[in-house]
C-alpha positions in Angstrom: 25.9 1.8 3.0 28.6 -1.1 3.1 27.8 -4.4 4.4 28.9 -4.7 7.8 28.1 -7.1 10.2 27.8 -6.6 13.8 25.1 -5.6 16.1 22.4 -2.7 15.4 19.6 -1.4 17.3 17.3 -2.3 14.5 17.2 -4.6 11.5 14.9 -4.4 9.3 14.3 -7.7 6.6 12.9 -6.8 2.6 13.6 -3.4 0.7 9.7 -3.4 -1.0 9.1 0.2 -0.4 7.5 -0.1 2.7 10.7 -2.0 4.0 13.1 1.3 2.5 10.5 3.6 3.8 11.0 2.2 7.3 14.5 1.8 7.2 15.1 5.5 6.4 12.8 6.5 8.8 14.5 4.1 11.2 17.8 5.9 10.7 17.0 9.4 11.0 15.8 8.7 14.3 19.7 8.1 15.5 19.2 4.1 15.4 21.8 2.2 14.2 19.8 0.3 11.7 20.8 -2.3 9.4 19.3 -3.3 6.3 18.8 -6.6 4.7 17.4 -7.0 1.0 18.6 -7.3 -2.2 19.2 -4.7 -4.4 16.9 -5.5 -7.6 14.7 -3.5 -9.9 11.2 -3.3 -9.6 9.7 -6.5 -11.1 6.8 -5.1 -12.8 5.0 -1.3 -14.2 2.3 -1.2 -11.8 2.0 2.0 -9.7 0.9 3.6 -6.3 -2.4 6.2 -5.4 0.1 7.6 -2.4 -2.7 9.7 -0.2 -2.5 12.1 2.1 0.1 11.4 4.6 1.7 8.9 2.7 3.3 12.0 0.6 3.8 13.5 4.2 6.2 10.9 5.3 7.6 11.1 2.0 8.9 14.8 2.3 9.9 14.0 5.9 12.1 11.3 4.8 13.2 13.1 2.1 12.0 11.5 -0.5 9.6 12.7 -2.6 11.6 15.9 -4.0 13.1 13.4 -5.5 10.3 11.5 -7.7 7.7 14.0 -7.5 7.8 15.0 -11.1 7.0 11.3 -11.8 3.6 11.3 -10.1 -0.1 12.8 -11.3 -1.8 15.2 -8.5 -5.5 13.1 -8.1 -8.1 15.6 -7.3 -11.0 14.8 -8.2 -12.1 10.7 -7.4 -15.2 9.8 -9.3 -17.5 6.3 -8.6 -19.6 4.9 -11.1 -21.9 2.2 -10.7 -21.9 0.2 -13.7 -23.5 -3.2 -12.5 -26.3 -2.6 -15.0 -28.1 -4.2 -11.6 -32.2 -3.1 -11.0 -31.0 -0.9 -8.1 -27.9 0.7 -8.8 -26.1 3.3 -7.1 -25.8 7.2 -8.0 -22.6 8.3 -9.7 -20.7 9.8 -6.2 -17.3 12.6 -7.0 -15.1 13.8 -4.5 -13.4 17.0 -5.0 -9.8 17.7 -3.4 -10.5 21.6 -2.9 -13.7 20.6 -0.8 -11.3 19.8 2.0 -9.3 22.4 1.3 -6.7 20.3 0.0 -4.6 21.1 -3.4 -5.2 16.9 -4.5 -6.4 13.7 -2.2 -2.6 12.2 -3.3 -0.5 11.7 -6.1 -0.2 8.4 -8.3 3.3 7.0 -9.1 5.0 4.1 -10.8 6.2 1.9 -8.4 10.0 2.0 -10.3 10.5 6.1 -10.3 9.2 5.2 -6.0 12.1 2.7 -5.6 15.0 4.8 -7.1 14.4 7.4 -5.0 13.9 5.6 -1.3 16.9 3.5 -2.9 18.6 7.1 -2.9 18.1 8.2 -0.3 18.8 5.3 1.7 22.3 5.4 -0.1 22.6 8.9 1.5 22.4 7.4 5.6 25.7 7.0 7.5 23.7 5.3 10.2 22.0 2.5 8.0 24.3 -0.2 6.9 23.0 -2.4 3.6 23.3 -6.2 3.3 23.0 -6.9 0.2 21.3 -10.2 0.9 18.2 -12.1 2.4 17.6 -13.4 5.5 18.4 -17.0 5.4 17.4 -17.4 9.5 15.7 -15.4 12.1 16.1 -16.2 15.8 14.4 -14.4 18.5 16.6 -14.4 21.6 16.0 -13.1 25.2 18.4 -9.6 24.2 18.3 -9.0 20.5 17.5 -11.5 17.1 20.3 -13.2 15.4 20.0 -13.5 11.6 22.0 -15.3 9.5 22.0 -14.2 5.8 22.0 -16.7 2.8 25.3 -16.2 2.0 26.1 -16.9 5.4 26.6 -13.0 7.1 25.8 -12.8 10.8 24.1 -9.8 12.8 22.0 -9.0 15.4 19.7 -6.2 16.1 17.4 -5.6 19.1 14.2 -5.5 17.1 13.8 -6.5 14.0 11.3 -5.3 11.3 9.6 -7.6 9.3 8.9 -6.6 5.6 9.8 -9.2 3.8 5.9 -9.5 2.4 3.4 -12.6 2.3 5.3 -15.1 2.6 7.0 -13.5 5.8 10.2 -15.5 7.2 10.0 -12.6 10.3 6.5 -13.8 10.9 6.9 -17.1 11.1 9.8 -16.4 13.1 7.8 -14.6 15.7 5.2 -17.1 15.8 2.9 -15.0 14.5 -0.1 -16.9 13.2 -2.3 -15.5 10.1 -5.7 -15.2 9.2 -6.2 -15.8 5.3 -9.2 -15.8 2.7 -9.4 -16.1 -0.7 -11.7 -14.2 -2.5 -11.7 -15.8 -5.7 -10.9 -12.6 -7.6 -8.0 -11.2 -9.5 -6.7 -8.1 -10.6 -5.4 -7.6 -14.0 -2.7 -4.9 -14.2 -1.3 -2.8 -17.1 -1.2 1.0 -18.3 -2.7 2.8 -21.1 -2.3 6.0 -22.8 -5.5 7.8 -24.1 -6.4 10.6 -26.7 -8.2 12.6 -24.4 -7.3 14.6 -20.8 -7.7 12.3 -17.8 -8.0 15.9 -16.1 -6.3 14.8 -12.7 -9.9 12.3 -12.3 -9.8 8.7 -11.1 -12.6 6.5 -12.3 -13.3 3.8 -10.5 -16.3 1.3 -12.4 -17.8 -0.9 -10.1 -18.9 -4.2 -12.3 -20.5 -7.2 -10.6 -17.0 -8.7 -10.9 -15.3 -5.9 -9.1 -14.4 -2.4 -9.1 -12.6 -1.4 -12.9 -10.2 2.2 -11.9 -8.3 4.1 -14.3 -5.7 6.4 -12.2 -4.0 9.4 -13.8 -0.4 9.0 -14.9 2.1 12.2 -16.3 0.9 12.8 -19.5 -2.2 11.3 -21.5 -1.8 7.8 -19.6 -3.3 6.3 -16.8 -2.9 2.9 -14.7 -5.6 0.4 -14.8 -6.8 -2.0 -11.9 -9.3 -4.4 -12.9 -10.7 -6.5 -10.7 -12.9 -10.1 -11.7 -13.0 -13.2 -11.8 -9.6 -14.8 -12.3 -10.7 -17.0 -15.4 -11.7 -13.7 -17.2 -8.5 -12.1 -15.9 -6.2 -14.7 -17.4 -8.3 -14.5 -20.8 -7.9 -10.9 -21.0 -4.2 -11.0 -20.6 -4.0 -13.5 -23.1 -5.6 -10.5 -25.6 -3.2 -8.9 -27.9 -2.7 -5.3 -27.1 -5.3 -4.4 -29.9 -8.1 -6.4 -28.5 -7.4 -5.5 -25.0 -7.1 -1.8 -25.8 -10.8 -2.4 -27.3 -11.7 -4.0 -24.0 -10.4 -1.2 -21.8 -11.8 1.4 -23.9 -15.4 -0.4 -23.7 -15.2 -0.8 -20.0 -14.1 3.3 -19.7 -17.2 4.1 -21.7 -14.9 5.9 -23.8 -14.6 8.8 -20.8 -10.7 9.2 -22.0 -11.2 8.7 -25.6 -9.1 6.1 -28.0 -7.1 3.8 -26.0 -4.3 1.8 -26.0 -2.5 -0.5 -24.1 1.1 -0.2 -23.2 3.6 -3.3 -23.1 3.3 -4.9 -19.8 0.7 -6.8 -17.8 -0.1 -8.8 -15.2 -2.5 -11.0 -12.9 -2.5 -11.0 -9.2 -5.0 -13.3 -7.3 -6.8 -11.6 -4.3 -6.9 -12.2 -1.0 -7.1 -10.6 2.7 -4.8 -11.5 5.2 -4.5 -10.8 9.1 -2.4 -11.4 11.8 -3.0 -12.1 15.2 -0.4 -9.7 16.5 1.2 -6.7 14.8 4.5 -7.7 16.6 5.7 -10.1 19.2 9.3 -11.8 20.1 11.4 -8.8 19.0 9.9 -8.7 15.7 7.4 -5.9 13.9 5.5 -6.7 11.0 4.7 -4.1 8.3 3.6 -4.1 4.7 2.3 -7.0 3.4 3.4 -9.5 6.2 1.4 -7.5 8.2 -1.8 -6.9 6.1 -3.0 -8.2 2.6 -6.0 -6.6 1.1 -7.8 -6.0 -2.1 -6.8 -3.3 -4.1 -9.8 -1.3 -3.1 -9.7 2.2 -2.2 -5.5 2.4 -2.6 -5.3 1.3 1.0 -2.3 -1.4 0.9 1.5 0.5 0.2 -0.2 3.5 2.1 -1.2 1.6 5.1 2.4 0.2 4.9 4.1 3.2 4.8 1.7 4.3 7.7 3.4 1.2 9.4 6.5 2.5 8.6 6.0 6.0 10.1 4.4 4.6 13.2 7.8 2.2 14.1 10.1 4.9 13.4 7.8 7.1 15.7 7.8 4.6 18.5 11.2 3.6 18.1 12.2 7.4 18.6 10.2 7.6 21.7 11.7 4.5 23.1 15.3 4.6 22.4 14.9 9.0 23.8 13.3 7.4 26.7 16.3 5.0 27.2 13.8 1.9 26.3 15.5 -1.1 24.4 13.3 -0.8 21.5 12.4 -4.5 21.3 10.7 -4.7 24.5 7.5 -6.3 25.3 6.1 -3.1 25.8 7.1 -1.2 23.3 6.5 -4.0 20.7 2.3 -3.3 22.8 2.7 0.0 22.1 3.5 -0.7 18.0 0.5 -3.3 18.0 -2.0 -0.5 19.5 -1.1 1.7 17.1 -1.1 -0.5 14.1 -4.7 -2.3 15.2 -7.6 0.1 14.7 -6.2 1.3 11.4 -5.6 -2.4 10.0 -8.7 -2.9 11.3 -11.4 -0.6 9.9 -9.5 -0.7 6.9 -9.6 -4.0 6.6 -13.6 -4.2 7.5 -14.4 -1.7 5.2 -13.0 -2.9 2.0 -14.2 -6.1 3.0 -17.8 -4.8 3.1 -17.3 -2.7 -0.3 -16.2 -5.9 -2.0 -19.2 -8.5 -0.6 -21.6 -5.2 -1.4 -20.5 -5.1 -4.9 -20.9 -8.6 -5.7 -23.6 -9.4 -3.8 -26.8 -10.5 -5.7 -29.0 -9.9 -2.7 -31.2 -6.9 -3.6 -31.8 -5.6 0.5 -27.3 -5.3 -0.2 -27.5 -4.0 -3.2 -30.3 -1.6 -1.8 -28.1 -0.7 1.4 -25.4 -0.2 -0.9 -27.3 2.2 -3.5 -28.7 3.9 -0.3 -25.4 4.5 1.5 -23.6 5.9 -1.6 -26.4 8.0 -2.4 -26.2 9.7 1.3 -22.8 10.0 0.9 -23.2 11.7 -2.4 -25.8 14.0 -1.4 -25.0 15.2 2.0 -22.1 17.4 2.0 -20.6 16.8 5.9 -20.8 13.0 5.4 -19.3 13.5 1.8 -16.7 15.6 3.5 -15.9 12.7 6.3 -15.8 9.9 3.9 -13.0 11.8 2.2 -11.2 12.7 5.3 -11.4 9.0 6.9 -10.3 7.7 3.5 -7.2 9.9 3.6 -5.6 8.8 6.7 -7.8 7.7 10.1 -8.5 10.4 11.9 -7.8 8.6 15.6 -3.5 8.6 14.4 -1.2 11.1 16.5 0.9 13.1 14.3 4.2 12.1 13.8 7.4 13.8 15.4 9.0 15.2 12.5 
């Protein structure tokens, strides 16, 4: 993968690993796909819940032989409400083999994920790597010129926008984004633990937010806490004793003594729409294309969904004979990409109000639709299904 500039069928700007993901997908398609992002290590130890398809696209990339031993199988997902609210909500598990399925996903450091897209990507005669990032980004009637910071030209014929929040491909296209803040954070950091997490995440709902402790190999686990961002920021500022005390209190000591490996962070919340998925030769996936909460492990698996679906529709277009930046082929990627972005997005949302909400009919509705969920074993069966992968997405062309 030697930097080489010229024109390419695709471009695709940020190697997060949604960005990779794509690009690799991108290129065994037969595209001639170029690749713009710098090659740096993973900034921090948090990790991924990768669910259901997401491991799927993995293996067909051919990718996750490669960091599979890094990841814990999650097969059992356990909710507890621990608002200590008047109405509270039943304890609700979900079992893997009630599906029929060996675990719901596998949990992974983000770091051991990166070496092996980065890998792989190495590997692709077809995807050439700039070593760079995008400096400009010009939609023109025939492709997009993009001019690199230190000053590389190319050109592509659609361009795929992964380069995150703060999204230079975005703005390029004109896209225009919805955001709120929702005055929460999450707090970020890993622990090991005297007793078996036996393959079980534990997700505590508090009245600041949802509290999950994610297997890791081994006797560890990740943590996502959610709250307020003042109580975030002091509980960072703990030393690794105090906040291995504070962990251990908010697992109810369900994985025994606890402490706290070096590393942590803070990450202020927010959700974040756009008005299009893609417009003016340019695609958006990842998170310039949806921010949410890290509720139900739905961000890097909706953006490697994102990933699959532009590869998929790429194939279909460039087989057909289709410049794959057209109008209607960029329709066809939006379409897709809608529903899913949508419900998702909806129904975190709605977890997140119903959990701080002080109102008691929410807090009611909430304890009620848990409880269904809990007891009646088709719906139980559903919610699993639907939190997988929607069920409405065609299966990808291997």
């Amino acid at each position: 993968m030697n930097d080489a500039s010229g024109a390419y069928d695709v471009a695709v700007i940020g190697g997060g690993p949604a960005g990779l993901a794509a690009a690799i997908a991108l290129a065994q398609t037969g595209a001639n796909v170029a690749l713009v992002a710098r090659r740096t290590p993973y900034p921090d130890n948090r990790t991924t819940a990768l669910l259901g398809g997401s491991v799927d696209f993995l293996r067909q990339i051919e990718v996750w032989p490669r960091c599979e031993d890094k990841a814990a199988a999650l097969r059992t997902m356990r909710l507890v409400d621990d608002t200590g609210r008047l109405i509270r909500a039943p304890e609700v598990r979900f079992s893997c083999d009630e599906i029929g399925l060996d675990a719901f996903g596998y949990n992974i450091d983000n770091r051991s994920l990166m070496v092996a897209l980065e890998d792989r990507a190495a590997e692709l005669p077809g995807l050439s790597r700039f070593d760079d990032e995008a400096d400009t980004i010009s939609p023109q009637e025939t492709d997009v010129a993009i001019r690199t910071r230190a000053g590389q030209s190319l050109s592509a014929r659609l361009v795929v926008g992964a380069d995150g929040r703060q999204s230079l491909c975005r703005e390029a296209a004109g896209i225009a984004v919805k955001r709120r803040d929702l005055r929460q954070a999450a707090l970020t950091f890993n622990i090991g633990h005297s007793r078996p997490h036996r393959n079980i995440s534990t997700e505590f709902h508090t009245p600041q937010g949802p509290c999950v402790f994610v297997p890791l190999p081994g006797s560890r686990c990740s943590v996502v806490w959610v709250m307020a961002p003042k109580e975030a920021e002091r509980l960072k500022a703990l030393s690794d004793d105090e906040l291995s005390v504070a962990a251990e209190a908010q697992s109810h000591s369900i994985l025994g003594r606890i402490h706290v490996e070096p590393g942590r962070h803070v990450f202020p919340l927010a959700i974040e729409q756009p008005r299009q998925f893609a417009k003016n030769r340019i695609a958006l996936i990842g998170e310039a294309a949806h921010v949410l909460p890290p509720i139900g492990a739905q961000g890097l698996n909706m953006g490697l969904r994102d990933a699959a679906d532009v590869a998929d529709i790429v194939h279909d277009a460039m087989g057909l004979g289709q410049d794959p930046g057209a109008p209607q082929v960029l329709s066809r990627y939006h379409s897709t990409r809608r529903a899913d972005v949508a419900t998702r997005t909806f129904a975190i949302d709605l977890a997140n109000r119903s959990l701080l909400s002080d109102l008691l009919p929410l807090q009611s509705l909430r304890a009620t639709g848990l409880h269904l969920i809990g007891s009646i074993g088709p719906l139980r069966r559903l919610a699993m299904r639907e939190g997988l992968a929607p069920s409405w997405r065609r299966t990808r062309a291997s």
